[in-house]
C-alpha positions in Angstrom: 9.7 -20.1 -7.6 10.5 -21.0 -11.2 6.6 -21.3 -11.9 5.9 -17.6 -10.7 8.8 -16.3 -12.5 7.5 -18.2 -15.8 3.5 -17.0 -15.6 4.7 -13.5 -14.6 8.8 -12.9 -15.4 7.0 -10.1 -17.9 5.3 -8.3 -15.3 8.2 -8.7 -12.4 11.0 -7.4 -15.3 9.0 -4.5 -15.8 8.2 -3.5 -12.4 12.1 -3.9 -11.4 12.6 -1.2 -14.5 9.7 1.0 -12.7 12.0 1.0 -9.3 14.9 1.7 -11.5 13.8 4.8 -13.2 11.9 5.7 -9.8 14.5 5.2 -7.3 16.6 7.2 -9.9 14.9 10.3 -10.7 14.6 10.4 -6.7 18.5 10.4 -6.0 19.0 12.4 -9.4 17.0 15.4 -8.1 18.5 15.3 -4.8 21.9 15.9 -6.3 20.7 18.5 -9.0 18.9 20.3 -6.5 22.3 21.2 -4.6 23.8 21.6 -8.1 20.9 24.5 -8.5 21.5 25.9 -5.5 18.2 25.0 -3.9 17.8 25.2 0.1 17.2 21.8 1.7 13.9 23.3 3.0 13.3 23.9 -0.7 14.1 20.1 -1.8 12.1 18.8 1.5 9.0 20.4 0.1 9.8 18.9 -3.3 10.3 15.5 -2.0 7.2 15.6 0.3 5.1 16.6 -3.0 5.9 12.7 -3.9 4.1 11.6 -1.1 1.6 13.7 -1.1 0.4 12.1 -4.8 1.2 8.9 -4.0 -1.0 9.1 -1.6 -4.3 11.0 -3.6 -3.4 8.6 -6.5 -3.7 5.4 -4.0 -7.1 6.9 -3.3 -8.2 7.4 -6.6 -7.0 5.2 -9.0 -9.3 2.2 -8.1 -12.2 3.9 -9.6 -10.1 5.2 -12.5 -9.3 1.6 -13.3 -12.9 0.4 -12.9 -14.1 3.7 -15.3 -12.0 3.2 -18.1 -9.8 -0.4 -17.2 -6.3 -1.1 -16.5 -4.9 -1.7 -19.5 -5.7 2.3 -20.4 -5.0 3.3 -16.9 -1.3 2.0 -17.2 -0.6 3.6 -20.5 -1.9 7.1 -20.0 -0.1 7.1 -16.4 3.1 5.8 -18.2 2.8 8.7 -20.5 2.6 11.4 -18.1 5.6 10.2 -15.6 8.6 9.9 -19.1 7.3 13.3 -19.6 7.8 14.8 -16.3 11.6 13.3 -16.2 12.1 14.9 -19.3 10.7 18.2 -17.9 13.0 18.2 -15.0 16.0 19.4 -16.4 14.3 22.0 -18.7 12.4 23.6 -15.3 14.7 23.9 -12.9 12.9 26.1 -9.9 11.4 24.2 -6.8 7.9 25.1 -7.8 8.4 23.1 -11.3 9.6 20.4 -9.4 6.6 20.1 -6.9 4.4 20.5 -9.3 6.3 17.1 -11.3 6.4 15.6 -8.2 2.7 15.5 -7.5 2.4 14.4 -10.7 5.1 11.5 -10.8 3.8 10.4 -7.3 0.0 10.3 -8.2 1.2 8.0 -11.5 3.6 6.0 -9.7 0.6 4.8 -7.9 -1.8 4.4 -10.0 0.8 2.1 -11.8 1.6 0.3 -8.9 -2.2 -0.6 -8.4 -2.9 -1.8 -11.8 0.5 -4.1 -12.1 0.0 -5.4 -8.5 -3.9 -6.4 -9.2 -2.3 -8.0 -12.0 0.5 -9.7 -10.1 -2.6 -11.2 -7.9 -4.3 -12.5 -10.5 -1.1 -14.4 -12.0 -0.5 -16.0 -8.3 -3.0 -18.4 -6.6 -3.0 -20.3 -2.9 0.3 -22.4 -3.6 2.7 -19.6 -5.4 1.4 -16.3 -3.8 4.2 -16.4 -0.9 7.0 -16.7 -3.6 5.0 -14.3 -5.8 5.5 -11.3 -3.2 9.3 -12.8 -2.3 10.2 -12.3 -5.7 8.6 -8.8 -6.0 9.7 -7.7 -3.1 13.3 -8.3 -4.6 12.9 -7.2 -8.0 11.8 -4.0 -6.0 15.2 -3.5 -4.1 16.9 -4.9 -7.3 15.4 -1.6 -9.2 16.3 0.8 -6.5 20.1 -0.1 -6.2 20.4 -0.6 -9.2 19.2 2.9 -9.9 21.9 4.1 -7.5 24.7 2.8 -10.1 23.1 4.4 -12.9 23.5 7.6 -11.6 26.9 7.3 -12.4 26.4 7.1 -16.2 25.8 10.9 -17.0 26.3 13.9 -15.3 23.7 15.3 -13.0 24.3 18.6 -14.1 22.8 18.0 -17.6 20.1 15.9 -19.2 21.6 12.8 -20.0 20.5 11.1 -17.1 16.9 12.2 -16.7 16.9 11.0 -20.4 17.8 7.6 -19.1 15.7 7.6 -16.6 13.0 8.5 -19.3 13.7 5.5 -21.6 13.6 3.3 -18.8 10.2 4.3 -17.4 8.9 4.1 -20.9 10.7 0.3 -21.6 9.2 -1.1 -18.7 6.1 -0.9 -19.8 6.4 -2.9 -23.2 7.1 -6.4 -21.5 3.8 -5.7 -19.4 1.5 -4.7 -21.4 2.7 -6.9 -24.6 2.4 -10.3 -22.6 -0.5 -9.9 -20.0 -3.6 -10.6 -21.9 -6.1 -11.3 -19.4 -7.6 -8.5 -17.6 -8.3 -8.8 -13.9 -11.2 -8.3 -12.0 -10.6 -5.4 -9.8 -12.1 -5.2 -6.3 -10.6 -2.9 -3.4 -11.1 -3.1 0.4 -12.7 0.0 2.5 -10.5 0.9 4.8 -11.6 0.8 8.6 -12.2 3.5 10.4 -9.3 5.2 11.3 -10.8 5.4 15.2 -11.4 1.5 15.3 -8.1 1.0 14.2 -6.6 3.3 16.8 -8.6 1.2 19.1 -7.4 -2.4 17.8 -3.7 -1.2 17.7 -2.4 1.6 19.1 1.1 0.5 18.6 0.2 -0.2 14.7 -1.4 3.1 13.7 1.0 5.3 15.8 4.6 2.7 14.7 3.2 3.1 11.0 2.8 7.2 11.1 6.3 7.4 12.3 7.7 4.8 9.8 6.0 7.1 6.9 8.8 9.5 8.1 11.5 7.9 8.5 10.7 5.7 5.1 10.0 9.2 3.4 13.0 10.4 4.7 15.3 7.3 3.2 13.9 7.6 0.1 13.7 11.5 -0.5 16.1 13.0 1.6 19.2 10.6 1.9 20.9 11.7 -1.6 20.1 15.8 -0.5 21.8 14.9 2.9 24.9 13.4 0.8 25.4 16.3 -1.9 24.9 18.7 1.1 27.5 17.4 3.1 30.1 17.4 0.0 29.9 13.2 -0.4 31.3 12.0 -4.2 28.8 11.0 -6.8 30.5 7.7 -6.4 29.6 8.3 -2.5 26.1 9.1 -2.9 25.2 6.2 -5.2 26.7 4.0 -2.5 25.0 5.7 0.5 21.9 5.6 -0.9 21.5 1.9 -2.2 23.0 0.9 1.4 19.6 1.3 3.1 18.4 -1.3 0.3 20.7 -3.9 0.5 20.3 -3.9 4.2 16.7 -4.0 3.9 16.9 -7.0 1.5 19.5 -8.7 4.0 17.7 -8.5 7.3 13.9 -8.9 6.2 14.1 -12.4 6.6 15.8 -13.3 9.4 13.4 -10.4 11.1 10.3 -12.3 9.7 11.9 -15.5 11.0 12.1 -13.9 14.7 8.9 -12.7 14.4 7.1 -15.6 14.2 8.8 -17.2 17.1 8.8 -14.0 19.8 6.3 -11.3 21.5 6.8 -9.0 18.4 5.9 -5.9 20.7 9.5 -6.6 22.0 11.1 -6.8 18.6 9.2 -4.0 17.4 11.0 -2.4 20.7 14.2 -3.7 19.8 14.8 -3.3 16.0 13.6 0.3 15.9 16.1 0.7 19.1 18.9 -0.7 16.9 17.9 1.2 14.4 17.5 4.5 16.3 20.9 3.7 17.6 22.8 3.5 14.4 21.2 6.7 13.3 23.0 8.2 16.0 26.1 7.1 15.1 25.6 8.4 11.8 25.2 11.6 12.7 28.1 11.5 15.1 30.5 9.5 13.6 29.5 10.1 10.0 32.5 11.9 9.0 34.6 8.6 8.6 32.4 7.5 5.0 33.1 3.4 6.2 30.9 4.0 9.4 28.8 6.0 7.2 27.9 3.1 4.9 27.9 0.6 7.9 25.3 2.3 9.7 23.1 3.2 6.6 23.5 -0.7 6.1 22.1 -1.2 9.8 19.3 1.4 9.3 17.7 0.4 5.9 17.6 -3.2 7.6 16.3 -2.6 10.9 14.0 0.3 9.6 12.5 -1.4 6.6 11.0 -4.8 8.2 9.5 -2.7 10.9 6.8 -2.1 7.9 5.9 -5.6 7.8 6.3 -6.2 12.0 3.7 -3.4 12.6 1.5 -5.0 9.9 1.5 -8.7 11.1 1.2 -7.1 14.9 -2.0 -5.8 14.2 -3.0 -8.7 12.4 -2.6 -10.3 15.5 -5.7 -8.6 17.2 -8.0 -9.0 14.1 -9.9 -11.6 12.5 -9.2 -12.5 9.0 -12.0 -10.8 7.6 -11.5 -7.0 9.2 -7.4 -7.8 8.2 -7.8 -6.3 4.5 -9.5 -3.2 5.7 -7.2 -2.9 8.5 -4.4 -2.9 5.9 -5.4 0.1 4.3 -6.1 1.9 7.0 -2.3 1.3 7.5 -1.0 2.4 4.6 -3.6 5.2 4.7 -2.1 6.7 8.1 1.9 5.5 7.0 1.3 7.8 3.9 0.3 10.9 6.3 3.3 10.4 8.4 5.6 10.2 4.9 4.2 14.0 3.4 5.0 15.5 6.9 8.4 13.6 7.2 10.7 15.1 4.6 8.9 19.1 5.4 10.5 18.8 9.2 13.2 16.6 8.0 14.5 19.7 5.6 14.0 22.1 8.1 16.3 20.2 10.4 19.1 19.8 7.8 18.7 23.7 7.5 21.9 25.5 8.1 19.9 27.6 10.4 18.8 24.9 12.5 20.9 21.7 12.9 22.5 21.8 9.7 23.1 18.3 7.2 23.4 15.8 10.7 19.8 16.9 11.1 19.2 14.3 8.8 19.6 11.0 11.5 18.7 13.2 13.8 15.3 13.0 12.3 15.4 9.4 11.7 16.7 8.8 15.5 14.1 10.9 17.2 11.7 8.7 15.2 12.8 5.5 15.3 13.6 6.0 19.3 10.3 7.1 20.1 8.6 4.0 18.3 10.7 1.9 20.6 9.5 4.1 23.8 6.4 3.8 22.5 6.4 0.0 22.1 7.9 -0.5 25.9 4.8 1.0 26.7 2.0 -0.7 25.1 4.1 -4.5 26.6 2.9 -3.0 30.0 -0.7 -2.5 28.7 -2.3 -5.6 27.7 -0.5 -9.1 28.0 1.0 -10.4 24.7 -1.1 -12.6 22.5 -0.1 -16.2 22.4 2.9 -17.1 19.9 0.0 -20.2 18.8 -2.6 -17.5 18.0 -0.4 -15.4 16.0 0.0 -15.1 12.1 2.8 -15.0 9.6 4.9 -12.0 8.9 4.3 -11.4 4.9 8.0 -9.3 4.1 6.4 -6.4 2.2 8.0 -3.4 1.1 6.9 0.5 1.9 7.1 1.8 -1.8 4.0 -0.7 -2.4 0.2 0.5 -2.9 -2.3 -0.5 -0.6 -3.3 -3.6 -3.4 0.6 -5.2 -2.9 -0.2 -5.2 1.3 -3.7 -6.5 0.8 -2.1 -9.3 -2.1 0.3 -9.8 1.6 -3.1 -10.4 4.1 -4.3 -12.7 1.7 -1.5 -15.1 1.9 -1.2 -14.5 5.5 -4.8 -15.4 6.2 -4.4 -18.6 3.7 -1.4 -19.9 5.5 -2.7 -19.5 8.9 -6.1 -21.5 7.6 -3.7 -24.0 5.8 -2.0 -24.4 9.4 -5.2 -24.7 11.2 -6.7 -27.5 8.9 -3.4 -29.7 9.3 -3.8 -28.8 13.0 -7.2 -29.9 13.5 -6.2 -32.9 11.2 -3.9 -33.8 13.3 
């Protein structure tokens, strides 16, 4: 641990100050947006516009990087997302916004891509597992810690798009000022969307639902607390909730993975997790149950990332896993541009009103456990011997973060079958 964070504290600091301003300007609009006097279906179509780049810029970016290099890639992308924070607040209509949302998402991952090629060039065979440990926590770190920083200005004005500005800017310095090397860069075809379908139904179809309901958490959640009247204090706690339960159940999930038929825990987190959504909506009224079951949710909701990933790893050998990967997070960023459009309409007044919110989530999160039922009565389960690791990754990623994952999945599971055939 302490040898990763000494080869690469630079690059881990500055990505934690990326998920700060991030996870910020994502709650921040939220609240402005009901300050404006925007519809939710106006602020679903601005929070699906984040998606929607992300996922172009996932797709494009490798062969920016190999055109003109990382190190130019980072800087001009770094450029273009302080400016469109500081644009928010001076353009305040919903096209403005979709437009700067593209925009942000398409440079959020192109940033992504280059520092995560980076962060797999600092790690090698013995560190990588603590290497993606500690950036999935400097991850969470930066998003709940964006949710207390909300608290420093008022939304109304432009103090805290300013912040979240400076910080976007900051985190750059400590990357690009102490990485000198510059790393090969090499990306994986993704299979064919068909074959995939083929290898795991229960992967392609668990990961298009999960795009909603993780597009939902992180777009919609702080436009379902200012619509239905929650504090600023409120909404910054609501919202890093799903974060810290996400950082507190990932590992015990990962541990039960490795030791059970993970069709069934598939079945039962995203039952869980369907469950507490429902309870939300019913019994959200009373803000304690509120924060409890947002707690339950972002923890039952965010491993099922990693559990669909390692599942279909399970049916794959090690060389079709990287492709298979981003095929993955090709279909999971699909399902997360459509997820915060029917979300909004939902949490219409017109239609369901604000609850439409975990109704969303629940119809979701209940149909990947129906779904998972199923596919147990399809095929028998493959031997717990024969499966692989579950890597704890985390959604916001690009596709070079999950493929940095099947890497040290595939090692482990060739160190285990040397000492195996050692023994």
């Amino acid at each position: 641990m302490f040898q990763v964070l000494g080869s690469a504290w630079a690059l881990l600091l500055g990505m934690m100050l990326l998920m700060v301003g991030n996870g910020l300007q994502g709650t921040l609009l939220g609240v402005r947006g009901e300050i404006e006097g925007f519809s939710t279906f106006e602020m679903s179509i601005v929070m699906s516009c984040y998606f929607v780049g992300f996922l172009g810029g996932s797709r494009l970016a490798p062969d920016m990087i190999r055109r003109v290099g990382h190190v130019r890639v980072f800087a001009a992308l770094a450029s273009f997302i302080s400016a469109v924070m500081i644009l928010y607040p001076a353009f305040t209509n919903p096209i403005a916004w979709s437009l700067g949302r593209v925009v942000i998402g398409f440079c959020f991952s192109g940033v992504y891509v280059t520092a995560e090629s980076w962060l797999n060039d600092a790690a090698d065979n013995e560190n990588r597992g603590q290497a993606l440990s500690l950036y999935m926590i400097v991850q969470m770190a930066g998003v709940v810690t964006a949710q207390a920083l909300l608290l420093v200005g008022d939304p109304s004005g432009y103090e805290t798009f300013v912040l979240a500005s400076v910080l976007i800017s900051i985190s750059f310095a400590p990357i690009l000022l102490s990485i000198s090397p510059v790393p090969a860069f090499e990306t994986t075809q993704p299979m064919s969307l068909q074959r995939l379908l083929q290898i795991s139904p229960l992967g392609c179809v668990g990961m298009f639902l999960m795009g909603g309901v993780f597009s939902a958490l992180f777009g919609m959640s702080a436009v379902y607390g200012a619509k239905v009247g929650l504090s600023l204090v409120q909404i910054s706690m609501f919202v890093a909730a799903f974060y810290v339960g996400a950082t507190i159940f990932q590992y015990p999930l990962g541990w039960l993975s490795d030791r059970m038929d993970r069709r069934l825990l598939i079945l039962g987190v995203a039952a869980g997790a369907g469950a507490a959504s429902v309870t939300a909506m019913t019994l959200g009224d009373n803000f304690g149950v509120l924060l409890t079951a947002a707690i339950v949710i972002g923890g039952l909701s965010n491993p099922l990332y990693s559990l669909l990933i390692a599942h279909t790893n399970d049916y794959l050998d090690h060389q079709d896993m990287p492709a298979a990967s981003a095929g993955l997070v090709f279909i999971n960023g699909l399902g997360a541009i459509f997820g915060p459009l029917i979300n909004g309409w939902l949490m219409d007044d017109g239609v369901v009103g604000p609850q439409g919110f975990f109704l969303f989530m629940a119809c979701l999160l209940l149909a990947l456990a129906g779904y998972a039922a199923y596919r147990t009565t399809r095929r028998p389960a493959v031997p717990l011997e024969e499966t692989g690791i579950m890597t704890p990754m985390v959604p916001t990623g690009s596709p070079v973060a999950v493929e940095l994952a099947q890497e040290y999945a595939i090692e482990t599971d060739l160190d285990e079958q040397g000492a195996e055939f050692e023994r």
